[in-house]
C-alpha positions as CSV (number, residue, x, y, z in Angstrom):
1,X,-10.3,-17.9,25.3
2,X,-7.6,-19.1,23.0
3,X,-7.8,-17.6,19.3
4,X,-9.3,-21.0,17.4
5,X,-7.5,-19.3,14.2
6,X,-4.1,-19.2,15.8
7,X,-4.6,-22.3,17.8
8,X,-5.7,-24.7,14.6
9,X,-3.0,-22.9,12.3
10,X,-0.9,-25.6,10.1
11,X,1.5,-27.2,12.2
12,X,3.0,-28.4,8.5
13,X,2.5,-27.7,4.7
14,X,0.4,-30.8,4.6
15,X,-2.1,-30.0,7.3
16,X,-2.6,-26.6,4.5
17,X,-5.8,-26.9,3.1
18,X,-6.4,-25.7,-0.7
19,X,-3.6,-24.0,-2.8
20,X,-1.9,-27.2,-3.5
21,X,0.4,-25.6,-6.2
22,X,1.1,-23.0,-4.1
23,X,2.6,-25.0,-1.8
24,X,4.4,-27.7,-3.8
25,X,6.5,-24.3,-5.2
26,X,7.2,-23.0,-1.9
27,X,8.5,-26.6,-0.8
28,X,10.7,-26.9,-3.8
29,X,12.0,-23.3,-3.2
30,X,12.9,-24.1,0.6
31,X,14.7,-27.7,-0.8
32,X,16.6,-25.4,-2.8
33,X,18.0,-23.5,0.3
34,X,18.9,-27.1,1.6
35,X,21.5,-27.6,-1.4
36,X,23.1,-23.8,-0.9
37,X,22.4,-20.2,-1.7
38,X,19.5,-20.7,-4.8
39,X,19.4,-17.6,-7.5
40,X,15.9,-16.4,-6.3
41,X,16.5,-15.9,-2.4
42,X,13.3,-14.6,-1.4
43,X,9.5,-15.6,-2.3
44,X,6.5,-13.4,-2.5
45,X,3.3,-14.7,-1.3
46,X,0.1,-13.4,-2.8
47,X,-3.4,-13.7,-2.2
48,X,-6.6,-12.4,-0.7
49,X,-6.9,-12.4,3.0
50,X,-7.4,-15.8,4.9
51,X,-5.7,-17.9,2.0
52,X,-3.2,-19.3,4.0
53,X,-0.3,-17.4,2.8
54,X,1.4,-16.6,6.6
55,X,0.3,-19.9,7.7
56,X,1.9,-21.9,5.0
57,X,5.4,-19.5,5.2
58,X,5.3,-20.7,9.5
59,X,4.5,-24.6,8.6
60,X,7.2,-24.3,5.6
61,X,9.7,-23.0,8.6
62,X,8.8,-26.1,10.8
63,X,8.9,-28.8,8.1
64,X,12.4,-27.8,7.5
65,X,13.6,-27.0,11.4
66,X,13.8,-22.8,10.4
67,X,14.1,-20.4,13.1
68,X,11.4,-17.5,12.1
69,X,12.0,-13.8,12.6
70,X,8.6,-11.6,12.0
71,X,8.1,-8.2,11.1
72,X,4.4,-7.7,10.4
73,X,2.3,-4.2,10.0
74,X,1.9,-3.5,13.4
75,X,5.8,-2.7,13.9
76,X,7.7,-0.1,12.1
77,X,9.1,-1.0,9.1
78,X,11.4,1.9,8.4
79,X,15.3,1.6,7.2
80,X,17.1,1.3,10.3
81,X,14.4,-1.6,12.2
82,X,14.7,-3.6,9.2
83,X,17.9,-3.3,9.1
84,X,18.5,-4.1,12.8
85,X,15.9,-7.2,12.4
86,X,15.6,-8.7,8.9
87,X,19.6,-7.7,7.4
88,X,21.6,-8.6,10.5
89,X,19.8,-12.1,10.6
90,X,20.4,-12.3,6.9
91,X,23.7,-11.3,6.4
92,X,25.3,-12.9,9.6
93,X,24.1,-16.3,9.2
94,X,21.7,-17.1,11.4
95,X,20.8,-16.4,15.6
96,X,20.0,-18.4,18.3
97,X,16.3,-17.3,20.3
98,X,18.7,-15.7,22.6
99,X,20.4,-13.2,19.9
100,X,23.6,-15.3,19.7
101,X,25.1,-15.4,15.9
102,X,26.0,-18.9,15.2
103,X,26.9,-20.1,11.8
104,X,23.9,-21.8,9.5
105,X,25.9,-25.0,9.1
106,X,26.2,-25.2,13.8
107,X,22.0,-23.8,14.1
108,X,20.1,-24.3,10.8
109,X,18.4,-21.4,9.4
110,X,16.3,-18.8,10.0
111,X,13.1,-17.7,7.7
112,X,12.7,-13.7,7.8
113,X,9.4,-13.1,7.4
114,X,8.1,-9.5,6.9
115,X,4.2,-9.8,6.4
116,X,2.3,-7.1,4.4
117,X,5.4,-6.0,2.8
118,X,2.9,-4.0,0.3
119,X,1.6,-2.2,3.1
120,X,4.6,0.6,3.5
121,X,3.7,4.0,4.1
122,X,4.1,6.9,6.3
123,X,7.0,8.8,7.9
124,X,7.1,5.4,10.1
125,X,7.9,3.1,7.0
126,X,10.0,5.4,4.9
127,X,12.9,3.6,3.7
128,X,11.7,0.1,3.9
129,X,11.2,-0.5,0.7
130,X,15.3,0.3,0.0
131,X,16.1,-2.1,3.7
132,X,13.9,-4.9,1.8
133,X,15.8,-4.7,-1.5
134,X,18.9,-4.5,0.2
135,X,18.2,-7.5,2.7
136,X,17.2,-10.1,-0.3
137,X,20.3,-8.9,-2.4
138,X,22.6,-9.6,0.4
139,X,20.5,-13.0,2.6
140,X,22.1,-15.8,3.6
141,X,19.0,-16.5,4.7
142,X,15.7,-17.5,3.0
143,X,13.1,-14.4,3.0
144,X,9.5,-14.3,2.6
145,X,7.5,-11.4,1.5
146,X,3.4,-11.6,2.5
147,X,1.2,-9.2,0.1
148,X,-2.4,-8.7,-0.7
149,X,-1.3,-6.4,-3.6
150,X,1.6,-7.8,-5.9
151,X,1.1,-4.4,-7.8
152,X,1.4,-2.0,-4.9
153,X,4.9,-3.9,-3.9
154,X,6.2,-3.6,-7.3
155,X,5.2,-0.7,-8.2
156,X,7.5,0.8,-4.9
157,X,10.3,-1.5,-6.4
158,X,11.0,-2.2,-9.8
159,X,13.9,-4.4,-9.3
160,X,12.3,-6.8,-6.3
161,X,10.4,-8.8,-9.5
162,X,13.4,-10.0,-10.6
163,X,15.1,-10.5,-7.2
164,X,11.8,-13.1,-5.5
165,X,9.7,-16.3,-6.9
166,X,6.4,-15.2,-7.2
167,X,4.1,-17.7,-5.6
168,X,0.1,-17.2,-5.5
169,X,-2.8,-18.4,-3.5
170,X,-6.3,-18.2,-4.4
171,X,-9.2,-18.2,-2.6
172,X,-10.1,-21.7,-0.2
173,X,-13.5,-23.6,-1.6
174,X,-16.3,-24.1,-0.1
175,X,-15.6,-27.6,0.3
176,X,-12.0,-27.1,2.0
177,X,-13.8,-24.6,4.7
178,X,-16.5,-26.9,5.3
179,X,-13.7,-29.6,6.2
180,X,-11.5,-27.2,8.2
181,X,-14.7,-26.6,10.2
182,X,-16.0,-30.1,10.4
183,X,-12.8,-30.8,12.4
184,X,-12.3,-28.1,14.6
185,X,-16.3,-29.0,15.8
186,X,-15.2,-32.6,16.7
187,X,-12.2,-31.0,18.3
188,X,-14.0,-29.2,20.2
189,X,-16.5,-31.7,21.4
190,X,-19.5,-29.1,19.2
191,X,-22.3,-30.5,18.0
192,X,-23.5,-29.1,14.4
193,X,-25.9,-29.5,11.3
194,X,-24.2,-29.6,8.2
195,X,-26.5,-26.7,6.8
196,X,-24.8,-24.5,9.5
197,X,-21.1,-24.8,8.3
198,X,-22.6,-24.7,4.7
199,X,-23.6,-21.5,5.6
200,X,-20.9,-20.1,7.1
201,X,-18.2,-21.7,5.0
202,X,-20.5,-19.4,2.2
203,X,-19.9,-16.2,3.9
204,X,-16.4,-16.6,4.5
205,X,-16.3,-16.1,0.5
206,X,-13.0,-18.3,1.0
207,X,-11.5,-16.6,3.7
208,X,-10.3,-19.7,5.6
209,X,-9.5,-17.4,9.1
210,X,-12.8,-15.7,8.9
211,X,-14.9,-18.6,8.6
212,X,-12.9,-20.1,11.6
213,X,-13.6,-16.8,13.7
214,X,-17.4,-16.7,13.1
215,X,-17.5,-20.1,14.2
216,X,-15.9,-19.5,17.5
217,X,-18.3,-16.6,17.7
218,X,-20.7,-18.6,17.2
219,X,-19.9,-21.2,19.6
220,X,-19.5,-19.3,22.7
221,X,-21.5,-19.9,25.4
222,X,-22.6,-23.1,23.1
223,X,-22.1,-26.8,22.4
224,X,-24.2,-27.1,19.1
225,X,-25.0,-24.8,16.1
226,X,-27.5,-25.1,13.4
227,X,-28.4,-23.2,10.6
228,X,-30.4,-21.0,12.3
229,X,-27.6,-19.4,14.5
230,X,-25.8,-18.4,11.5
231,X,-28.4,-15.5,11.2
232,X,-26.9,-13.6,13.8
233,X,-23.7,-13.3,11.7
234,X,-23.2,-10.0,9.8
235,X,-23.0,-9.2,6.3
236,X,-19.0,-9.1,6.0
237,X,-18.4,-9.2,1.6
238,X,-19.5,-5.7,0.8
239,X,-18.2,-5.9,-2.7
240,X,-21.1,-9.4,-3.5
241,X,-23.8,-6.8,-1.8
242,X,-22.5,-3.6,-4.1
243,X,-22.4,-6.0,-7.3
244,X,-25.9,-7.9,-6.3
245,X,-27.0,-4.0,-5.7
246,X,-25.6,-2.9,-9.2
247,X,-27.3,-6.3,-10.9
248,X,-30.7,-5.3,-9.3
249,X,-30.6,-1.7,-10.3
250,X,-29.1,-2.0,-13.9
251,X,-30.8,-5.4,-15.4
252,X,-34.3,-4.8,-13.9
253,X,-37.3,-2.5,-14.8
254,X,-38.7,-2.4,-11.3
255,X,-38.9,0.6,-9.0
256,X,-39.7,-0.7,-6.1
257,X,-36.2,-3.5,-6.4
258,X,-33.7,-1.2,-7.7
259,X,-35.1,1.0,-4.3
260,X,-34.6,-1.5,-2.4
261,X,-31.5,-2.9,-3.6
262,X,-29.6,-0.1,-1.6
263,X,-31.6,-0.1,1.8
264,X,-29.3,-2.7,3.4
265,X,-25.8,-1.3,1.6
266,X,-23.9,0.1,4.4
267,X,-22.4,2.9,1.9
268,X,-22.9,6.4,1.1
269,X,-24.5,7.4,-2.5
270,X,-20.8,9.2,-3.3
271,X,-19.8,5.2,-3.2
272,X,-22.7,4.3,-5.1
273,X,-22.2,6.5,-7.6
274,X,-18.5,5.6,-8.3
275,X,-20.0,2.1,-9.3
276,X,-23.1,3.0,-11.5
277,X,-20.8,5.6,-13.2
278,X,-17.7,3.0,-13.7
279,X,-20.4,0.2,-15.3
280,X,-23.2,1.9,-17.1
281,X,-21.5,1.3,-20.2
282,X,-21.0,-2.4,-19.5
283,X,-24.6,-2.8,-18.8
284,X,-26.6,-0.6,-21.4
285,X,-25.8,-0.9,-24.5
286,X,-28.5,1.1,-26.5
287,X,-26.6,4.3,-27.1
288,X,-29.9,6.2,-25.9
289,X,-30.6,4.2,-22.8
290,X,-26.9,5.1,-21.6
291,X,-27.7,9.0,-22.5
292,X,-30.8,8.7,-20.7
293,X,-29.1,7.2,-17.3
294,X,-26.0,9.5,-17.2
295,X,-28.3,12.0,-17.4
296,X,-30.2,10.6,-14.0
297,X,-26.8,9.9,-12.8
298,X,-25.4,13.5,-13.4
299,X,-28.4,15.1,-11.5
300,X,-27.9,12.7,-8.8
301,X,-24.3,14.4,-8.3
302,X,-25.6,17.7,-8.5
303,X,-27.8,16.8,-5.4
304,X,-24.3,15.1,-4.2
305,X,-22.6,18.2,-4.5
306,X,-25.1,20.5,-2.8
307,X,-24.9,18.6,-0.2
308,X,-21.3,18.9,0.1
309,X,-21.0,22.4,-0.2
310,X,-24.2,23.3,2.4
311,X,-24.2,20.4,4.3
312,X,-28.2,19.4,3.6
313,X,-28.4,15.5,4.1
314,X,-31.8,15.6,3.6
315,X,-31.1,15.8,-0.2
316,X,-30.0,12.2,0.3
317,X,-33.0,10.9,-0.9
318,X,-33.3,12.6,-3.9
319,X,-30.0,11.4,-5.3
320,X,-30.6,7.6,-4.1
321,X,-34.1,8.0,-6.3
322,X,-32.1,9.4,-9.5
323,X,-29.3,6.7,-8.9
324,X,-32.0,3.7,-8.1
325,X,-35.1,4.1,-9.8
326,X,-33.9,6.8,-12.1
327,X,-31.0,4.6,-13.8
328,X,-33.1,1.5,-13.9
329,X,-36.5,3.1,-15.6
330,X,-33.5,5.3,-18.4
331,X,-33.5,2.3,-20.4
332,X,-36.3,1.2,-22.7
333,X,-35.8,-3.0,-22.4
334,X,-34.3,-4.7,-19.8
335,X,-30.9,-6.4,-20.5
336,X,-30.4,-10.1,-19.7
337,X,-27.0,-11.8,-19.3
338,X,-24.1,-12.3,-17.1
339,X,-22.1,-8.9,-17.3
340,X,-18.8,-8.9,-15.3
341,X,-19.1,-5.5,-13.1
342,X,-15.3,-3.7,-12.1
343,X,-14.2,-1.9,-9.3
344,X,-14.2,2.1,-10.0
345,X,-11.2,3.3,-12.0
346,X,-11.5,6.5,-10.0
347,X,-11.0,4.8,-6.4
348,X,-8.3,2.0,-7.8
349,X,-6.2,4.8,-8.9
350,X,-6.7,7.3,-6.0
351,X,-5.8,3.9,-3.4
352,X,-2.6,3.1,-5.5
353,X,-1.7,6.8,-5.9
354,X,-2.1,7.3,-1.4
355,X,1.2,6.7,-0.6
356,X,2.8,8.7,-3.8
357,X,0.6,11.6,-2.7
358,X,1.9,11.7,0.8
359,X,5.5,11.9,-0.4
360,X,5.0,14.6,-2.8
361,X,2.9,16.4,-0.2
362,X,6.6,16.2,1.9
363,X,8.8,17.2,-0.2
364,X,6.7,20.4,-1.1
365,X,6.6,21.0,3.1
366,X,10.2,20.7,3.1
367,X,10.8,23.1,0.4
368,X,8.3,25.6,1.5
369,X,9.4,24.9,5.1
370,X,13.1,26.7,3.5
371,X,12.1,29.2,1.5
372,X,9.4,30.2,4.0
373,X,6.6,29.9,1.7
374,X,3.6,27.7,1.6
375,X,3.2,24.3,0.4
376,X,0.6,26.0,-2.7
377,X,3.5,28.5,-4.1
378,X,6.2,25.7,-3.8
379,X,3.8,23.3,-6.2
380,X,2.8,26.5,-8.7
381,X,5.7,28.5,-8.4
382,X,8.6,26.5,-7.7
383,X,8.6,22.7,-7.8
384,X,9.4,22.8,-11.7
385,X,12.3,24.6,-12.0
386,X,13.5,22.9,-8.4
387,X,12.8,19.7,-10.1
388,X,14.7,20.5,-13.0
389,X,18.0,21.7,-11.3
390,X,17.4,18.6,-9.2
391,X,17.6,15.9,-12.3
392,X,20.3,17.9,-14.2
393,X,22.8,19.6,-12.1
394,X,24.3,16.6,-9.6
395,X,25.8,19.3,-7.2
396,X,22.8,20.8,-6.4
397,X,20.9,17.6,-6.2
398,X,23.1,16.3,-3.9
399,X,23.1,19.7,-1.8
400,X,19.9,19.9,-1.5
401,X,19.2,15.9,-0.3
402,X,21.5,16.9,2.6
403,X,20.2,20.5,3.7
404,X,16.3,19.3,3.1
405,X,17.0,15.8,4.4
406,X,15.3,14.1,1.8
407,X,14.4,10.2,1.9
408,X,14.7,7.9,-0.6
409,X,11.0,8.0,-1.6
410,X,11.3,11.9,-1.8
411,X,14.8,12.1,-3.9
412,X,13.0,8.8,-6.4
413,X,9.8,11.6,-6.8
414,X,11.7,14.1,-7.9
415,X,14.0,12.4,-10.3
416,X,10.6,10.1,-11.7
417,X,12.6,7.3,-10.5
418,X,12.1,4.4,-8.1
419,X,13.4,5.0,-4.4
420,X,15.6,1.6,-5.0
421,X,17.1,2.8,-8.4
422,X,20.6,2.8,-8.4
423,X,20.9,6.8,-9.2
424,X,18.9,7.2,-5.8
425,X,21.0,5.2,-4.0
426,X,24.3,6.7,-5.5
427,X,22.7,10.1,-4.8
428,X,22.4,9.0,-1.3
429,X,25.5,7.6,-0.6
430,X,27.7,11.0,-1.9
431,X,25.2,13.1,0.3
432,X,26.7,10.5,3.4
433,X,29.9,11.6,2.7
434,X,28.7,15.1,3.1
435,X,28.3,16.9,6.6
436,X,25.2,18.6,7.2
437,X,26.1,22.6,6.8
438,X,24.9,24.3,11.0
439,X,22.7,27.6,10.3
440,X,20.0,28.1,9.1
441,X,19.7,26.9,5.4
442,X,18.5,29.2,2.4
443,X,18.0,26.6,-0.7
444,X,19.3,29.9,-2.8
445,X,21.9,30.9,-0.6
446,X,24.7,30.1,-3.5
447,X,23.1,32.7,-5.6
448,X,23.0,35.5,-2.8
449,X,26.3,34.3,-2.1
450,X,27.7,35.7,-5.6
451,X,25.4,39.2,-5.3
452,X,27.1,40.2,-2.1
453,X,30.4,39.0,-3.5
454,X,29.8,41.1,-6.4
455,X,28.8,44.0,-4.0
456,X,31.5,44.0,-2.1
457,X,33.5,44.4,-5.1
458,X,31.7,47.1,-6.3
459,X,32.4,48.5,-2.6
460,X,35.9,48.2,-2.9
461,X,36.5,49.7,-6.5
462,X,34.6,52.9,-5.4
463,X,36.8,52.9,-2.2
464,X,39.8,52.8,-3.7
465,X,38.7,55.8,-6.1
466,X,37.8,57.6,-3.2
467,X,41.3,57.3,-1.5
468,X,42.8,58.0,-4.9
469,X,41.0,61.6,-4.6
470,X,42.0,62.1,-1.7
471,X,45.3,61.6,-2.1
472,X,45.6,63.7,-5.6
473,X,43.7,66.5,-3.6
474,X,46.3,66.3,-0.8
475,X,49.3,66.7,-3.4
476,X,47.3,69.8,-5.1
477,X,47.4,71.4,-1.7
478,X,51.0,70.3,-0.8
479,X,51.8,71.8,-4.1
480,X,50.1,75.2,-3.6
């Protein structure tokens, strides 16, 4: 069965429902491409899931008769593919479906569109970030970058807010689901009750594809729907359940409905935790009620840690009860008001620290990987002063990117710079020039280099004594 998502996509920025800003920017952008080369020659579109974003960038590409090339996350979105797909379209005009260059002015143009752009990581990725920059500096061709998280793509690259428009889209209303719905059941020759749409368009939570996709779930093997089907949809928004679970636990007195608040929360009590400990404070305001629940909380994590170290799940229980009916029974009056709950600091900054993690833990491989150590003595032992020499002396830096074969992510790491600075991309360029030295490679070979030189010396001064003994004892002998 065909995809209802794919198959009721926006033929045309008009048939896009919701985001009407959003779209009157991106149309005024593309009318800019029209007239010539504009200043900003690439958008970023951002926005939750569902919001339209890739289906308004396709629609603004057949409004205006664009070609579209695609990279999205399921391709490899390293330096050389992008390259190969995104900067060869870009900088040569524009390409026929059959790969043929043609100028822009003989074949119109082409919309490069690389979806979840913030979504770069791994030895698969490395260097897209720098093919990206590179490809919107040097477009003849209009560029669209697709993100969930504006601050994860600009924190990889400083320089790519002043190089795109920022365009966002916010979550689709209720109202706007219900309609996309309405008309895909008439479509579809599907009978169904208002109530039933109401419902689902309400657990989409403004994710226009998802509400799509449960009704076609819902409607297979069916030609009507009522309200009553929708039960067999599953709970999809786990962040309404965590904050309706926080709301029951922290405002009420009740035992029995902070307990229950977490029976049907598909999440471990470490999860749990990260939430009660990030908005106690928000919630109780009495300096002794918040003592009294962060001390339920912090006996809830020694349970957490036993069972961590000795693997004894049963304790499970006991650190749900200190985090449920513990917490809720700490304070001594029940707080009323709306209190806006926020996502754990602790899990925000380990998510947005992932990928810097994974180069750091590379470049310590490849060091220890040379000096035949492990990745533990590189970070204690080594990794300073190896940082050091590598921001200071430019030989060695340059050296080292070449015998380690460093990537752009690893040489912006150690010089606290981004991998699209310009010193990293000067860096790299010099070490091109370079040829790789054949052996194997000793990252302090220049320093045993000047020892044995200064052995050999040593060797040769006491030789030449020697022979001047020798020859003094021969004339003695002559002599006599």
């Amino acid at each position: 069965m065909l995809d209802w998502a794919e198959k009721y996509r926006p033929k045309n920025l008009n048939e896009v429902v919701g985001n009407n800003d959003a779209v009157e920017k991106i149309r005024r952008w593309a009318e800019s491409w029209e007239k010539g080369v504009p200043k900003k020659k690439a958008v970023i579109l951002v926005g939750d899931p569902g919001t339209g974003k890739t289906s308004s960038a396709i629609a603004l590409a057949n409004d205006f008769g664009w070609g579209v090339i695609e990279l999205n996350a399921s391709d490899q979105r390293n330096y050389e593919k992008i390259k190969k797909v995104a900067m060869f379209g870009a900088v040569y005009e524009t390409f026929t479906d059959k790969g043929d260059f043609i100028l822009s002015k003989e074949g119109g143009r082409k919309l490069i569109i690389l979806d979840e752009a913030d979504n770069l990581f791994g030895k698969e990725d490395k260097g897209g970030m720098r093919a990206i920059v590179e490809t919107i500096r040097s477009t003849k061709q209009p560029v669209v970058l697709i993100v969930n998280d504006y601050y994860e793509l600009t924190r990889k690259s400083g320089m790519i807010k002043n190089l795109c428009l920022t365009v966002r889209f916010e979550r689709i209303g209720e109202n706007g689901v219900k309609h996309v719905l309405k008309n895909i059941c008439e479509k579809e020759n599907v009978e169904f009750s208002f109530d039933a749409l109401e419902k689902i368009s309400k657990h989409s939570n403004g994710d226009l594809r998802s509400a799509v996709n449960d009704l076609q779930s819902l409607c297979t093997g069916r030609k009507k729907i009522s309200a009553e089907n929708t039960s067999l949809l599953g709970n999809r928004d786990l962040r309404t359940k965590i904050f309706n679970a926080l709301s029951d636990i922290l405002k009420s007195r009740d035992v029995e409905k902070s307990r229950n608040a977490v029976l049907s929360l598909d999440e471990t009590p470490d999860y749990l935790i990260l939430w009660l400990d990030e908005n106690l404070p928000l919630e109780y305001r009495g300096p002794e009620d918040l003592k009294n629940a962060y001390e339920k909380l912090s006996r809830a994590d020694v349970f957490l840690g036993r069972i961590r170290k000795r693997q004894y799940y049963g304790l499970w229980g006991y650190a749900n009860n200190l985090m449920t009916a513990g917490v809720s029974l700490a304070k001594n009056k029940s707080y009323h008001g709306f209190t806006r709950y926020r996502f754990p600091l602790w899990l925000s900054k380990m998510s947005r620290t992932k990928s810097m993690r994974a180069v750091q833990n590379s470049v310590l491989q490849k060091i220890g990987r040379h000096c035949h150590t492990s990745r533990t003595t590189v970070r204690e032992d080594i990794l300073f002063l190896f940082r050091y020499l590598f921001k200071n002396d430019r030989v060695f830096a340059v050296g080292m990117l070449t015998k380690l074969a460093l990537e752009d992510e690893e040489i912006g790491y150690l010089l606290d710079e981004k991998p699209d600075s310009v010193r990293v991309r000067h860096l790299m360029e010099e070490a091109e020039k370079i040829q790789e030295p054949k052996g194997e490679i000793n990252v302090f070979e220049d320093y045993g280099k000047e020892e044995k030189e200064e052995e050999t010396e040593e060797k040769t001064e006491e030789a030449k004594k020697i022979e001047d003994s020798e020859k003094t004892e021969q004339k003695s002998l002559g002599e006599f």
